[in-house]
N, C-alpha and C positions, 0 to 999 in steps of 0.2 A: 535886167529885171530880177529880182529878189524871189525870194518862192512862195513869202509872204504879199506883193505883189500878183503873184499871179493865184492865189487863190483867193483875192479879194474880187479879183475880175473874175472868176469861176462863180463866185455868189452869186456876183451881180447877174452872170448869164442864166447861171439856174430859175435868179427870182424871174427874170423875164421870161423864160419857157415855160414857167410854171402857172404865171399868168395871162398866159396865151388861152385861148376857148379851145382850141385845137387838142383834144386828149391825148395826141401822142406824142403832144410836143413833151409831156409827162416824163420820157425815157430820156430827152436831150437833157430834163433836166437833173434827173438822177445821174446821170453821167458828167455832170458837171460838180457836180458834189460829188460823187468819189473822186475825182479831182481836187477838189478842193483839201478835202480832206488828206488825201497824198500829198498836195505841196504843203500844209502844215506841219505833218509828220516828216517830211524833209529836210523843211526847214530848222525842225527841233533837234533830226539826228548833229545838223552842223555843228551842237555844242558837243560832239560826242567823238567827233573823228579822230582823238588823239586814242582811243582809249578803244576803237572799232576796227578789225583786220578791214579791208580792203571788200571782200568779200562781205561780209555783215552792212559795208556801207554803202554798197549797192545794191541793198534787194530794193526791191519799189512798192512790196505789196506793204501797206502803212500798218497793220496788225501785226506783221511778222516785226519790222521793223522796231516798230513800238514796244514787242517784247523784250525786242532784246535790249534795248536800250534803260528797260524796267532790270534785265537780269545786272546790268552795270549800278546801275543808279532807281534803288526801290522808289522815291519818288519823282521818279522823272513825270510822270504824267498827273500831280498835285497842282493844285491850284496852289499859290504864297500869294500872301497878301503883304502888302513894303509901307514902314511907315519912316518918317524922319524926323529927329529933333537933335536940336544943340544940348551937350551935357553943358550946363553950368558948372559941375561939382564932379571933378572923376570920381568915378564909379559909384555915379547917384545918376540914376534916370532923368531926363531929360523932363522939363516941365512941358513944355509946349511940344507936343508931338503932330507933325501934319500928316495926314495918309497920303500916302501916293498912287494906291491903288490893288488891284489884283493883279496877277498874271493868271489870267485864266486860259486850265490848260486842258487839250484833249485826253480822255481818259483811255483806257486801253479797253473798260467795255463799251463805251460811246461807240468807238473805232471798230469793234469788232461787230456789235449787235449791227448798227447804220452800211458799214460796207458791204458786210453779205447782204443784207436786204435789198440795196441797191444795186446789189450786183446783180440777183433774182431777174429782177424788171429788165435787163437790159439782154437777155437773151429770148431768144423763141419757145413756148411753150410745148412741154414735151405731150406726148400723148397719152401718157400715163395723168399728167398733170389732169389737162382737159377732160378726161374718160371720170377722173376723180375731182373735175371740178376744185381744184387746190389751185389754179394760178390767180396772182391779184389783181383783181379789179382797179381801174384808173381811178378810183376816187381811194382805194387802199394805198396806192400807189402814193396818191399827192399828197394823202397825212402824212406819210412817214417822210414822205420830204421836207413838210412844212417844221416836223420836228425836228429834222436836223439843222434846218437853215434857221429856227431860233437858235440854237447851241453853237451853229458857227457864226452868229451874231454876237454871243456874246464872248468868243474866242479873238474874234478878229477886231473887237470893239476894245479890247481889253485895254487902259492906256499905258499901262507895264505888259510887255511880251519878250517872252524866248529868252527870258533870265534864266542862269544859274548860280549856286552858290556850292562850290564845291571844293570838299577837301580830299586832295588825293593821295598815294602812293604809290610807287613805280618799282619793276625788280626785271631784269632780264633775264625771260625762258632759258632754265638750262638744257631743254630739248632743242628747242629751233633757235634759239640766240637771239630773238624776235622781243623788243620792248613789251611789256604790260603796264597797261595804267589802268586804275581802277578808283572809282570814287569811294568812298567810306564816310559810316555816319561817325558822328562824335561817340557814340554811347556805347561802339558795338564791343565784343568781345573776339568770337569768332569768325569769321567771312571764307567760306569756299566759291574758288573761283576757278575760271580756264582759261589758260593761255586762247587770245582769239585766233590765234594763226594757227597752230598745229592743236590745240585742245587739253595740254595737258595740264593735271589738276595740282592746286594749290591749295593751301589753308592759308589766309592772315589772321594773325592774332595781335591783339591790341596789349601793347605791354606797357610798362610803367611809363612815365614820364613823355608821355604822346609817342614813343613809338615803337613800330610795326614792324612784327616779322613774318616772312614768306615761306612758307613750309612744302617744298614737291613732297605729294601726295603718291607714292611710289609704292609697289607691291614687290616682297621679298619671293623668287625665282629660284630655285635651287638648281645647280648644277646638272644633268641627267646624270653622268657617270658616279656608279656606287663607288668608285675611289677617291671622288672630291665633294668636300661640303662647302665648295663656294656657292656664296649666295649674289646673284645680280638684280637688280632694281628697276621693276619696269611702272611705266605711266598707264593707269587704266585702259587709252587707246592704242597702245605699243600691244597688248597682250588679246593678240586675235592670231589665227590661225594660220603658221607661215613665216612667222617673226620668227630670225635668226641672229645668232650672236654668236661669237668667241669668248668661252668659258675664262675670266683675266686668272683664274686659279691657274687650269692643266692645260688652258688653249684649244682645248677640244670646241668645236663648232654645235651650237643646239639649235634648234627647232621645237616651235610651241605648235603642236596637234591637238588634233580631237580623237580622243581616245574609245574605244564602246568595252565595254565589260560584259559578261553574260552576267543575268541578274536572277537567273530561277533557282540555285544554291546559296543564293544570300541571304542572310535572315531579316 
């Protein structure tokens, strides 16, 4: 079973607990939409896994998820609309164009605003809440579900889904030796990005003739010993407190601390 499969069946169960008389059937069905909504954003990460460490492709909360899939690819969560026609005439437009549809896709504030509110309803009401009269009432409760189950009506209805089109580039971490892929738009210039496995930072830059160079993003280290000016290279998450290395100038062994200074003589 697909994960678009199972949040169609997720719908269906919502719409039905939602149309029960029974008001607290209300939470069975919010709980079936953030369901729902989880196995879409599941579904979407699968076009993503080359390009996702291991750990990024198993989170399950679908806002997290969804960001980070936004930091790879800015329109990951764009609706595209697909049309098709026969050129007659290279590089003349096609006369008869037929549409083929949307891909209508979940958005990452749809995702965010609908899951927290559903998530709201599905726990016990604090006492604060009650004291302050702030928790939602069953008929608050069933708009906001009826508003999301239009929007994954018309996600699931869509007759183009879970397309992408993407142009990539690839360089191996000189940190962790661990591949990167990364999507890229056609137009861009610069693009900074992070190795997904160990974190460390890169610049792509868009150069002539389509293509693309990877740039570690590395900070110059000076030696501690006042008798050598070698300089060694660290990656933004290398340089915290406790990182050691072997000076390649005098061989001497360093250590990056936190340092305090007294400050009441300084101007």
């Amino acid at each position: 079973m697909t994960y678009r499969t199972i949040a169609i069946k997720s719908l269906e169960r919502a719409k039905l607990e939602l149309n029960n008389t029974d008001e607290h059937r209300i939470k069975y069905a919010a709980l079936e939409l953030r369901m729902t909504l989880e196995s879409i954003i599941f579904d979407r990460a699968k076009l993503y896994k080359e390009e996702l460490s291991e750990l990024e492709f198993n989170q399950w909360q679908p806002k997290n998820l969804l960001q980070t899939l936004l930091d790879i690819d800015p329109i990951a969560d764009k609706s595209e609309g697909f049309r098709m026609g026969e050129q007659e005439t290279i590089g003349k437009p096609a006369k008869l164009i037929t549409d083929l549809g949307v891909d209508r896709r979940l958005t990452l504030k749809e995702v965010k605003n609908y899951y927290n509110k559903l998530g709201n309803f599905l726990h016990t009401n604090t006492l604060e809440q009650i004291q302050a009269n702030k928790y939602a009432p069953p008929a608050k409760m069933k708009l906001r579900c009826t508003e999301l189950i239009s929007i994954l009506d018309e996600v699931l209805n869509s007759p183009i889904y879970n397309t992408r089109m993407k142009h990539t580039t690839r360089t191996q971490c000189v940190k962790c030796d661990k591949k990167i892929v990364r999507a890229i738009p056609d137009d861009f210039f610069n693009l900074e990005v992070k190795c997904p496995n160990c974190d460390a930072e890169y610049l792509i830059t868009n150069g002539n003739n389509g293509f693309v160079t990877w740039t570690p993003q590395r900070k110059d280290v000076p030696c501690a010993s006042n008798e050598c000016s070698t300089i060694s290279k660290f990656f933004n998450v290398e340089l915290v407190t406790g990182t050691e290395w072997h000076c390649s100038g005098c061989g001497k062994r360093n250590r990056l601390s936190l340092g305090v200074i007294l400050a009441e003589n300084q101007s």
